[in-house]
N, C-alpha and C positions, 0 to 999 in steps of 0.2 A: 465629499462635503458639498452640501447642496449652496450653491451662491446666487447673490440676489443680482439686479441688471447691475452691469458694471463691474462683475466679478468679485463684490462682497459679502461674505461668509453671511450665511441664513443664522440668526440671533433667536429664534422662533419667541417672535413679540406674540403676547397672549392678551385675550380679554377673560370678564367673566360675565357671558350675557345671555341672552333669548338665542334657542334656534328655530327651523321651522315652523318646530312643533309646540312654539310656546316653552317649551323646557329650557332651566338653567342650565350652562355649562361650561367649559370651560372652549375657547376660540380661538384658532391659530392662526398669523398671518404668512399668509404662504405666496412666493415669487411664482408668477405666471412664465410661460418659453415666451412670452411674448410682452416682457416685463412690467406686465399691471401685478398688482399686488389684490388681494383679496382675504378678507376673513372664513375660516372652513372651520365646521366641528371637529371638535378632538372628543377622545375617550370619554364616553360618562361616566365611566367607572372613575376619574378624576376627580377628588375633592376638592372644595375651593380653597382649602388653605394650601393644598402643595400646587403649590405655584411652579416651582422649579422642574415638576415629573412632565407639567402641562409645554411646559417651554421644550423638552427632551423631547415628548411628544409629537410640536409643533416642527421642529426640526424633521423628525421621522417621516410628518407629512408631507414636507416641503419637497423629501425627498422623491416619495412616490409619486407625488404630482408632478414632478421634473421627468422624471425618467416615461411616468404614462403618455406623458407629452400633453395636458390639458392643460386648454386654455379655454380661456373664460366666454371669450366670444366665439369660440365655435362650441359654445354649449348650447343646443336648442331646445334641449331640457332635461332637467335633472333626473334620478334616480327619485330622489324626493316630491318630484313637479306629479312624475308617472305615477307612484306611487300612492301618492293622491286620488288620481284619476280611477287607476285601477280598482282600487277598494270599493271607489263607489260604483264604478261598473258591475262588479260581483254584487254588492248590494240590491242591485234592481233586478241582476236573476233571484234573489228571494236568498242567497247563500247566510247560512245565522253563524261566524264564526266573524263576521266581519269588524265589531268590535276587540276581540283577541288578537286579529290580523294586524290590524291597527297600531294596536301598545305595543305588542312585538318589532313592530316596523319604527315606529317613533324612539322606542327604547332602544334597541338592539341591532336596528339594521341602518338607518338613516344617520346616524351619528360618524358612523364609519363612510359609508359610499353614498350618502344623501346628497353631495355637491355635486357630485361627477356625473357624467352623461351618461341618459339609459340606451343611448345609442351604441356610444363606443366604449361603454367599459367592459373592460375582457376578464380573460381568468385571473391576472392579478388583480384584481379588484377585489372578487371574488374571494381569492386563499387570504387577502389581507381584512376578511370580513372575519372570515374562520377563524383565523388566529384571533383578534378580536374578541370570538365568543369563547374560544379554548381561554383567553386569558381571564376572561370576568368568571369561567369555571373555576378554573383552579382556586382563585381567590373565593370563591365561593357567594359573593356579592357585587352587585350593582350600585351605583347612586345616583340618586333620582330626587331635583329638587333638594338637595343639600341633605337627603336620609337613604340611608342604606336598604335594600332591598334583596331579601336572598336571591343567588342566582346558580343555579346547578349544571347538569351536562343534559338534562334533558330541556331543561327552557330551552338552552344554547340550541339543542337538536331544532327544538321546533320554532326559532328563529329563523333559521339555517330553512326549515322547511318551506316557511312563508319567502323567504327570499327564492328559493329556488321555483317557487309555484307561479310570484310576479316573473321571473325574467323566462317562466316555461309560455307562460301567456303573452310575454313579447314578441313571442319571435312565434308561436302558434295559434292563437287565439284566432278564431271567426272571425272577430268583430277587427274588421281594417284599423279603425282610429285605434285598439289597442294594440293590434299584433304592425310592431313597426319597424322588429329585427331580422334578419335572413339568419339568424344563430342563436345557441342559447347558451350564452358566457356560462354557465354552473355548472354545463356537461364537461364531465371529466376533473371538479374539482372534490377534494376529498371534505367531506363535512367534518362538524365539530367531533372531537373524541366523546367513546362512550365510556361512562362510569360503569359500576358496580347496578345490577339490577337487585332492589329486593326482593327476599322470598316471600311468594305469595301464601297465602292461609286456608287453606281446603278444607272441608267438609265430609271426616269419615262418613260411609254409610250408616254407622249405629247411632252417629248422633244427628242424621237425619233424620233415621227412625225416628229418636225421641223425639225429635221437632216436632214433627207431623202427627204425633201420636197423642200429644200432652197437650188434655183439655183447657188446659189454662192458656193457654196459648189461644189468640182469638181466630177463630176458622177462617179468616180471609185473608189471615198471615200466613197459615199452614197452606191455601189453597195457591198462593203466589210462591212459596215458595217450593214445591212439587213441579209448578209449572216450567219455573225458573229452572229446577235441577233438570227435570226430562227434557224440556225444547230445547235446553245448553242457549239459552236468548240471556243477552244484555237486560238492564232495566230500563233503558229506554224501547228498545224491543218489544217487553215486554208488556209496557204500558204502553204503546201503538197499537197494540191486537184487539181485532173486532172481531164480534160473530162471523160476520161473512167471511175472515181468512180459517176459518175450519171449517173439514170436511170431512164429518162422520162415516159417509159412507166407503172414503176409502182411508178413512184415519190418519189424516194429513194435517198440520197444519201451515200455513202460506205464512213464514216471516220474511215481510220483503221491506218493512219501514221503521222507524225507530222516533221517540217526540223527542224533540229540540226543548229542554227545558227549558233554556233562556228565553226564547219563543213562542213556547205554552202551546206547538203545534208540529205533526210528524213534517 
């Protein structure tokens, strides 16, 4: 039982209010080792009207922050603070996922371990992220701003990915101001569960005959999609290729880029 200074039972008193990221949610007040009291995100998967799961919650956190041993003033910044920084560092290397990077981190990874230090949080932090993303699986939704938003085992995976890429770049990165850990808390933590893959939809050879064969068909649909079966290229691959990456004379051609839709450039 987690207890507050003075050896009174943690109540987990709740708000319902802004976090970092602008987002409503629900807010837990959790006892410090060093008995300051502070407000920390809870679950977003949390609705505002249960009140009671948020308090159950609140307590749960109270507890993990007792036993990690966090305290407030030896936080010199957060998981959230880095977090921030990060993203925009990858941005000025030119990276175009950094928008996605983003929502995933605001939604899915910041609401759990956003308070805590990027310094000193280890692999419990870490498995209590996963679990986290295993729970918004299985229910099969999020909520976001008081509306529900589906959520599966693959979002969860590529949450799980974005986390594990910032805290790869803490402790490795070039760049000093971000690489500021000697470890990478994620090594050796097991990721979210995987679900059911669906079966993908292939293309006999006969009815690619007929593709390519059927005048109605406009020629530059037929001739993309030849190119696509023989180079085995994505469609951003595909539409990256220029004259200069083929080479007639020894019947080659060079896929080495792919366009960034969101971007409008490879």
């Amino acid at each position: 039982m987690t207890t507050a200074k003075g050896g009174r039972p943690a109540t987990g008193a709740v708000k319902w209010t802004k976090d970092r990221a602008g987002l409503e949610r629900w807010h837990g007040r959790v006892t410090m080792p060093d008995g300051k009291r502070q407000f920390v995100p809870l679950d977003p998967a949390i609705s505002r009207t249960d009140e009671p799961r948020a308090k159950a919650c609140a307590v749960q956190t109270a507890e993990f922050f007792r036993t990690a041993g966090v305290v407030k003033e030896d936080v010199k910044e957060t998981v959230g603070e880095y977090a921030k920084r990060w993203c925009e560092w990858r941005e000025r290397r030119g990276l175009g996922c950094i928008k996605d990077d983003r929502a995933l981190l605001a939604h899915h990874v910041l609401p759990t371990i956003g308070a805590l230090d990027v310094c000193t949080i280890g692999r419990d932090g870490l498995r209590r992220l996963v679990s986290a993303l295993d729970e918004a699986a299985r229910k099969g939704w999020t909520e976001q701003e008081g509306t529900r938003h589906p959520f599966g085992w693959k979002r969860a995976m590529n949450a799980w990915s974005v986390a594990r890429a910032l805290f790869r770049d803490a402790c490795g990165a070039k760049d000093e101001a971000i690489r500021i850990r000697d470890d990478n808390p994620a090594d050796g933590v097991s990721g979210p569960d995987v679900g059911t893959r669906k079966a993908k939809q292939y293309l006999w050879p006969s009815e690619f005959l007929a593709f390519v064969s059927c005048e109605q068909v406009p020629f530059t649909w037929r001739r993309l999609m030849a190119l696509a079966v023989y180079l085995y290229v994505r469609a951003g691959e595909l539409a990256a290729l220029e004259w200069d990456d083929v080479d007639l004379e020894h019947a080659t051609i060079h896929v080495h880029r792919s366009l960034d839709t969101k971007r409008g450039k490879a």
